[in-house]
N, C-alpha and C positions, 0 to 999 in steps of 0.2 A: 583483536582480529574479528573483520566483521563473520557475522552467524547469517546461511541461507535458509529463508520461510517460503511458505507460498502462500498466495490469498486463494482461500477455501473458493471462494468466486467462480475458479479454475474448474473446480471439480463438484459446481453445485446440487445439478442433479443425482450424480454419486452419495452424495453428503446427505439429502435429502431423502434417498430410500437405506441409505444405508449408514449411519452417522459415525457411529463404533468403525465398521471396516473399513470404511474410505480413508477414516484419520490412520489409521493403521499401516493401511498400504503408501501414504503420504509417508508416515517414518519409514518404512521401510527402502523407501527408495532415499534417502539420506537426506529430507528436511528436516532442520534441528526448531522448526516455530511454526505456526500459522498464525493467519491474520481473518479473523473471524467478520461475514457480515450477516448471518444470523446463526440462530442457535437450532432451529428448528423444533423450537418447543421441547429441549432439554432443560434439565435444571442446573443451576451455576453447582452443586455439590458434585453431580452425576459427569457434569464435562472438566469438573476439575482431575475427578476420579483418573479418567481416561487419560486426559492427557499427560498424568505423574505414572503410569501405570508404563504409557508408550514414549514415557522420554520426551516428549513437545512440549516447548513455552509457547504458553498466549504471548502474542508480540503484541497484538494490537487489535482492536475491531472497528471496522466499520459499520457506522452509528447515523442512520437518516439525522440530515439537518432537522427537521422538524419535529421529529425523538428528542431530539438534543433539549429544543427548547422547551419539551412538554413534559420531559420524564427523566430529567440529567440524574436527576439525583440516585432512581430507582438504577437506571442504567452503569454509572459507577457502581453503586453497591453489586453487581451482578458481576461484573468485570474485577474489579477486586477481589470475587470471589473465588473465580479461577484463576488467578493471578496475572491477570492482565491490568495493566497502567496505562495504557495508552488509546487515548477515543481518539477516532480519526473521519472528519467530514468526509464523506465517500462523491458526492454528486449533489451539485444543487440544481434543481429544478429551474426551467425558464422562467416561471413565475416567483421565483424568490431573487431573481439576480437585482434586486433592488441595492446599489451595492454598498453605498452608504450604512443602509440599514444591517447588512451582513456581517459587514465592517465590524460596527457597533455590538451585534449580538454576538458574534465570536471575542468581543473581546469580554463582554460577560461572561460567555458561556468558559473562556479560559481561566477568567478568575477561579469562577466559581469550582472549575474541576483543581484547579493550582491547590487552593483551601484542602482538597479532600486529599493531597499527594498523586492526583491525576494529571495527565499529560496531554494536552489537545494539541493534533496536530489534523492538516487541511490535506486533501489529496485531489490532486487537480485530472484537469482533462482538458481539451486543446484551446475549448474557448476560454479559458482564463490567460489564455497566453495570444490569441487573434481579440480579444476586447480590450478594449482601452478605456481608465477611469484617468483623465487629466494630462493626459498623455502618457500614459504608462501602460505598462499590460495591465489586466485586473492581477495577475501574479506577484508583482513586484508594488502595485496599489496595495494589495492586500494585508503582505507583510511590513509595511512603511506605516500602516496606519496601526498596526495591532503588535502589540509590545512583545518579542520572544521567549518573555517569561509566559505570556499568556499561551502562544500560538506556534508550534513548531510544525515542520515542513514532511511531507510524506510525498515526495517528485517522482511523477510517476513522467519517465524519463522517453518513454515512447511518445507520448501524447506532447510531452517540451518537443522531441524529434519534428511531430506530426503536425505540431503550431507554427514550426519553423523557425524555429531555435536550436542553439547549440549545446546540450544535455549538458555536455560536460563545464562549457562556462555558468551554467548554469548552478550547477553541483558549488563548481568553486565560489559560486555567491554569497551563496547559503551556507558555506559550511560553517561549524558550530550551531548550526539550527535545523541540522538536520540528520536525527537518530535514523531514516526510515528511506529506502530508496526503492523503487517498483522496477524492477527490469524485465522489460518485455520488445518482444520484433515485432515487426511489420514488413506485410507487401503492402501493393498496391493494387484494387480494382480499376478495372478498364475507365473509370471514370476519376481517376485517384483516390480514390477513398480508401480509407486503412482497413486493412485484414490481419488483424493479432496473430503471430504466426509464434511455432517453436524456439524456443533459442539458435540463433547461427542461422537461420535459415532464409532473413528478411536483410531488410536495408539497414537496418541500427548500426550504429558501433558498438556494440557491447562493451568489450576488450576497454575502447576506448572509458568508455561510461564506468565499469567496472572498478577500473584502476581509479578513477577519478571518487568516486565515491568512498572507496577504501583511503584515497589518501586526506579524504575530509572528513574521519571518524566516524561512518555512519555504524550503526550497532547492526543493523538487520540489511541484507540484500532481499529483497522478496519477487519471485517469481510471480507473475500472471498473465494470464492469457485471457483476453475478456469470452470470445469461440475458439472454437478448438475445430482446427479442416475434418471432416469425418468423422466426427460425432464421437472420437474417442479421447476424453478429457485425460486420460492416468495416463494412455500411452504418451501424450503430449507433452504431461510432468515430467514422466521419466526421458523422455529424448532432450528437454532442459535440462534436467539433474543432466546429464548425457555433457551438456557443454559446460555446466558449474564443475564439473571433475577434472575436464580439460582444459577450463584456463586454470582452476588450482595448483593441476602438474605441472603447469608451464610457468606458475611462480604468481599465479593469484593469491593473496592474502589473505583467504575462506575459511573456514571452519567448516567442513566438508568431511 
């Protein structure tokens, strides 16, 4: 049965003056993971502490592309520490999308976390799904050229929504390669441009995506919101927790 997390992302200013009580108030509105993308100059003992203390697994963190390739090794060793197995590419930069070369060094950088019992997987955003390498998306380039033993899938299913694709055929592409799924709304700006909004409250399918994900074994559903309307990030978590409760009673397959 999948487990729902949230990417701390959501709640980062919180996280950053307050690191102890934000995770806190995260379990207590019934996320059973987080997905870490920095630590805020904790130490790997101090935030394992915390989160065996508050019942949260490390699911996963996100790991700068360019960390990756300058400091893998330190970075496993830190993530291991707190018992997290899973690095995950968060955003590559215009100036890295050389794609060939990306190609290439995620399929290193997979090795080499593979060797240590680590797990790489990619976490996209719309342009990997509007670019094209040979006529393909860069999404579907991406996984074609880099082996799934090396490279697994973190779909962040707003942004498949946003590039103008259909999440859920999407989901069913990949399944078996992908432990990790991001669910997140959207509206739209007067100019179409997406506004990450609460669960239930944008154009997504959720429902749809949800179901779809659960029945392609993913291990984690993970909440995020990239802004949050009015500056209040936890009230934002908990009106998701809000719709994770509600499609569970109606026969979602959650761990909630």
């Amino acid at each position: 049965m999948a487990k729902v997390g949230l990417q701390l992302y959501t709640v980062r200013e919180e996280m950053e003056q307050d690191f102890r009580g934000t995770l806190e108030k995260v379990a207590a509105l019934g996320y059973k993971g987080v997905e870490f993308h920095t630590f805020f100059g904790h130490g790997a003992d101090e935030v394992k502490s915390i989160l065996d203390e508050l019942g949260l697994e490390a699911l996963g963190t996100h790991t700068a592309y360019r960390q990756m390739l300058e400091h893998l090794d330190e970075e496993i060793a830190y993530n291991k520490q707190i018992g997290n197995k899973i690095l995950i590419v968060p955003y590559l930069e215009e100036a890295d999308r050389v794609w060939d070369e990306v190609f290439a060094n995620l399929k290193e950088l997979g090795k080499r976390t593979r060797e240590q019992g680590v797990v790489l997987c990619y976490h996209n955003h719309e342009f990997e799904l509007t670019e094209k390498v040979n006529n393909q998306t860069v999404f579907d380039a991406m996984y074609a050229a880099v082996p799934a033993e090396d490279l697994q899938v973190e779909m962040d299913t707003c942004w498949v929504h946003y590039g103008g694709y259909d999440p859920v055929e999407y989901i069913a592409r990949y399944k078996g390669r992908l432990p990790i799924v991001h669910l997140k709304d959207m509206t739209r700006d007067a100019d179409g441009k997406a506004i990450t909004a609460e669960l239930g409250v944008g154009e997504v399918d959720l429902k749809a995506i949800a179901d779809a994900a659960i029945d392609a074994g993913v291990e984690w559903i993970v909440v995020e919101q990239d802004y949050c309307g009015g500056g209040k990030p936890l009230e934002s978590i908990a009106a998701s927790m809000e719709w994770i409760k509600k499609y569970a009673a109606e026969g979602g397959k959650l761990n909630v």
